[in-house]
C-alpha positions in Angstrom: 235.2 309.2 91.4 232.7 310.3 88.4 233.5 312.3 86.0 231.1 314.5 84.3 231.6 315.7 80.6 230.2 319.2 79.5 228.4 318.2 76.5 228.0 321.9 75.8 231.3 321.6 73.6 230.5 318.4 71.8 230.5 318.6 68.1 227.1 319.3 66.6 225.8 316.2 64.2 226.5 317.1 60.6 223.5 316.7 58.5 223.4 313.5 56.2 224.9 314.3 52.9 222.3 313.9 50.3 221.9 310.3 48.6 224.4 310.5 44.9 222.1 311.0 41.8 222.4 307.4 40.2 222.1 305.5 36.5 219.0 304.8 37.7 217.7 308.3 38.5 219.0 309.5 35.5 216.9 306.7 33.6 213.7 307.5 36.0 214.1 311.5 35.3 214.2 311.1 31.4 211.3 308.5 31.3 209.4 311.5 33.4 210.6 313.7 30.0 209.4 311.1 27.4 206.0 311.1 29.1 205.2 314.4 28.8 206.1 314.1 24.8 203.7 312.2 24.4 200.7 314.9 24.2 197.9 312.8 24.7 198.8 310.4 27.9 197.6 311.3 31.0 199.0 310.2 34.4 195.7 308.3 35.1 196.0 306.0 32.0 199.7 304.8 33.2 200.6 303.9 36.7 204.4 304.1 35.8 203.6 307.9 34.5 201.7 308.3 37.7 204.6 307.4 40.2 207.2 309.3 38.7 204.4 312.4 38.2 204.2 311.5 42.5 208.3 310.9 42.7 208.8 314.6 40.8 206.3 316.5 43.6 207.5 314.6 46.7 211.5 314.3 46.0 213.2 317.4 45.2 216.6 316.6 43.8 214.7 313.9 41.8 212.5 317.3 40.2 215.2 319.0 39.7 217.3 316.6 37.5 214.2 316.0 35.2 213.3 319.9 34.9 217.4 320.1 33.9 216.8 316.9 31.5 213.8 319.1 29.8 216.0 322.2 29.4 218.6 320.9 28.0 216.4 319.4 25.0 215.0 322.5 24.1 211.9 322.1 26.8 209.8 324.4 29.3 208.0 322.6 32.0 204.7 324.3 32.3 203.7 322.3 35.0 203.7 318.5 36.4 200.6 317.0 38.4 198.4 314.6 38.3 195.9 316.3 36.3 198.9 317.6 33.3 201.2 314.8 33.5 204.9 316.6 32.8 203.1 319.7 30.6 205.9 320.9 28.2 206.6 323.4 25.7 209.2 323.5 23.1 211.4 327.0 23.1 211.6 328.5 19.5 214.6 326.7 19.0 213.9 323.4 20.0 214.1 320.1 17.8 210.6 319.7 18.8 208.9 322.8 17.9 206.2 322.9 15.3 205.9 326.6 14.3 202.8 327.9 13.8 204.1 328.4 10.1 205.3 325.2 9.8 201.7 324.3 10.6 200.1 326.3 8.4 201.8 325.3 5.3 201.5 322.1 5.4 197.9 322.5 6.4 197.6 325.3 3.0 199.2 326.2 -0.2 198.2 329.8 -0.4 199.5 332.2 2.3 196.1 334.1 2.4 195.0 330.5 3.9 197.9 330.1 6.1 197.0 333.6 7.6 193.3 332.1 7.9 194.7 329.2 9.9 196.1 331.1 12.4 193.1 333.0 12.9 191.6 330.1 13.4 193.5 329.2 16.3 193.2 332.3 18.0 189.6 331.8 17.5 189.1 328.9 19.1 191.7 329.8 22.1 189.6 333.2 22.9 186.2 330.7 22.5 187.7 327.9 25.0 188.6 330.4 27.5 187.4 334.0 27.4 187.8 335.0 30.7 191.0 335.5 33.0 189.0 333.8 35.4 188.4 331.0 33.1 192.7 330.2 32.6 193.2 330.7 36.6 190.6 327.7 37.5 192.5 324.2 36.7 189.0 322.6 36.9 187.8 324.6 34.1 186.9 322.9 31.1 186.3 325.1 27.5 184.0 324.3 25.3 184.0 324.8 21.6 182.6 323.7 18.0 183.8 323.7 15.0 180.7 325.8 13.3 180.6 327.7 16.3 184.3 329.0 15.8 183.5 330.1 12.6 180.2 331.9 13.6 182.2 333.8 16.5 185.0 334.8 13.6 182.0 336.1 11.5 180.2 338.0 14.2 184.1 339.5 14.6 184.1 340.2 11.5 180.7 342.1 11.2 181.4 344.4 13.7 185.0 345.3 12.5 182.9 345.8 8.8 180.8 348.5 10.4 183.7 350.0 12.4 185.3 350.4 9.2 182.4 351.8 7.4 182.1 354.4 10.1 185.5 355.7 9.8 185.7 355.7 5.8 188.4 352.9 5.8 189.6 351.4 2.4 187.9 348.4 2.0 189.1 347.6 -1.6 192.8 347.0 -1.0 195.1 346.3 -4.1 194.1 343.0 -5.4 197.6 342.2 -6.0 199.0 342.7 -2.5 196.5 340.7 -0.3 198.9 341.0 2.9 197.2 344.4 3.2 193.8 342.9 3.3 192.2 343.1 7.5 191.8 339.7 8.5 188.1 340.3 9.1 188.1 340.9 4.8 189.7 337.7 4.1 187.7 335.7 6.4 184.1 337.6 5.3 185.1 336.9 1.5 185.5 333.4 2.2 182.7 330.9 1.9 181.5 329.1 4.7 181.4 325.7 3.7 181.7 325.1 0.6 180.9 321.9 -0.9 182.8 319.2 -3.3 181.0 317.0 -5.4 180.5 314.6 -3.3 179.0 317.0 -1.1 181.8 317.2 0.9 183.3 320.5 2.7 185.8 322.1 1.2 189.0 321.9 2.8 189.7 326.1 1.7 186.4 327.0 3.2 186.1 328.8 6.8 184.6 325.7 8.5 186.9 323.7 6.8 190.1 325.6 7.9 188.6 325.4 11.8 188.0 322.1 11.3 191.8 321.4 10.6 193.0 323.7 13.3 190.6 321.7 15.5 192.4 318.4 14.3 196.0 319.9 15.0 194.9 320.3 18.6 193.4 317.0 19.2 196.4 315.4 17.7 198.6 317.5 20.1 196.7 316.2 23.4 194.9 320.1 23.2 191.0 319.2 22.5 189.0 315.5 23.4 186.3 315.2 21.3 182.8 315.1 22.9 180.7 314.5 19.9 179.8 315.5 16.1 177.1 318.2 17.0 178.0 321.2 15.3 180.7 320.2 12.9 182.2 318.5 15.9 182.5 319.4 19.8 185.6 319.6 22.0 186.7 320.1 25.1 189.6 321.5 26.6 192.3 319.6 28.2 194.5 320.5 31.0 197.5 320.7 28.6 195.4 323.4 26.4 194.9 325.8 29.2 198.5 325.4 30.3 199.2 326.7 26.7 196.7 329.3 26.2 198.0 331.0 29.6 200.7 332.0 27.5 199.4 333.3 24.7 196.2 334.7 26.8 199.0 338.3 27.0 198.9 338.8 23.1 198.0 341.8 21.9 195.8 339.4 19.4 194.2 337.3 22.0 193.7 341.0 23.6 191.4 342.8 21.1 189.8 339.3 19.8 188.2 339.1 23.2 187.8 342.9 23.3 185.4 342.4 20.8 183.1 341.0 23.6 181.2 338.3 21.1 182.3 335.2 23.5 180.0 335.8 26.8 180.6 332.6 29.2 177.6 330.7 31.3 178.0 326.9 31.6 181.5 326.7 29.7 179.6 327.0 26.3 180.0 330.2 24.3 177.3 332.0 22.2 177.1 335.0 19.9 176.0 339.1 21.8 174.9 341.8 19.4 177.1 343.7 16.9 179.4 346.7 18.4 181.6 349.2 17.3 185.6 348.2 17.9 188.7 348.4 17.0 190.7 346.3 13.9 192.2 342.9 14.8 195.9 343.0 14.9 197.6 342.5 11.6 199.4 339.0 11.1 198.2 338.0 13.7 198.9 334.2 14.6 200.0 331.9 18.0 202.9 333.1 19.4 203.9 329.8 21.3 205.0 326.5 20.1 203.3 323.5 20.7 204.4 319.6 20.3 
């Protein structure tokens, strides 16, 4: 005689409990971590980078120990792909935040410059990508030169001159309180380049100060360098943009671009006619921290 079994009531397959998170793992997740501190490597230069880049999309649990690895030392992941590598941030309080301050005095002694400096980096973040449109594309590449940076600041600076003129503003602040000074006054009153006896630039002048900015972000994986046209050339790398997505909300990066001095064609930007506008924001400077 046969007996049949109901296999209605047999117990359902349990699904496999996931593999343990080893030494190894660990070791792999934090390599992942160390790559992305290091600003100017890209996934494409280092197969190792580019496998665990590949791991961190493909294996979840693997992703989610190396995003925990970056929190916990002060880290925001931004983004990982092939294109970025592991993009990070450092939070404000981070061992491995450079403050925009910090920056700025060690790059100048006199706070009217460090005020300059930050300018500067607004500058070239509103000339590198002017448009939303322009931060949304990850095949975007900005475009910016050093003179050119300085050109787009003084075109700025022309217009908030005559909107100033047209409403009667002070433009003779106390001599002895230079905080109250527009930044459009402090940049005009500066001298463009400058030059040392040995005809080099001066390192106070407005071309000078871009030109360090410029230098900071090519040091922190932020601008390549195409050529020496125009006080020097630069493009944008997919780290930058990452970057400037966040500080593209400022109120700073807001009425910069309001100004409407940056129109974009090929990626390159160029100079419209003065307009009336409205005063850049006072103190204004980057509001994220960079590596």
């Amino acid at each position: 005689m046969t007996t049949h079994h109901d296999t209605s009531w047999a117990p359902e397959t349990e699904p496999a409990a996931p593999a343990p998170i080893t030494p190894a793992d660990v070791a792999d997740a934090a390599r992942l971590v160390s790559f992305g501190l290091q600003a100017k490597l890209l996934p494409a230069r280092d197969a190792e980078y580019a496998e665990l880049v590949r791991r961190h999309r493909d294996d979840p649990p693997f992703a989610r120990l190396a995003d925990a690895i970056a929190t916990g030392m002060g880290l925001v992941v931004l983004e990982v792909s092939p294109r970025a590598g592991m993009a990070v941030a450092a939070a404000e309080d981070s061992v491995f935040a450079v403050r925009m301050g910090d920056y700025s005095r060690r790059a100048a002694s006199e706070s009217t410059d460090r005020f300059l400096h930050g300018l500067a980096h607004l500058a070239v973040a509103a000339m590198a990508f002017p448009r939303p449109e322009d931060l949304a594309d990850d095949g975007y590449l900005g475009r910016i030169t050093v003179n050119g940076v300085d050109s787009f600041v003084r075109q700025a600076c022309r217009r908030l001159e005559e909107q100033a003129t047209t409403e009667g503003a002070n433009t003779d602040p106390q001599s002895d309180a230079p905080g109250l000074e527009a930044a459009w006054r402090v940049w005009a009153r500066r001298t463009a380049t400058g030059a040392t006896k040995d005809a080099r630039r001066l390192s106070g002048s407005t071309i000078g100060i871009v030109a360090k900015a410029v230098m900071f972000l090519v040091d922190s994986g932020f601008l390549q360098k195409v050529s020496d046209d125009a006080g020097g050339t630069y493009r944008t790398t997919a780290r930058y943009q990452l970057q400037v997505r966040d500080l593209a909300g400022s109120a700073a990066m807001a009425e910069l671009l309001d100004l409407g001095v940056v129109p974009v064609s090929d990626g390159t930007a160029s100079l419209l006619p003065p307009d009336t506008t409205d005063e850049l924001v006072a103190d204004a400077g980057l509001p994220f921290h960079s590596l």
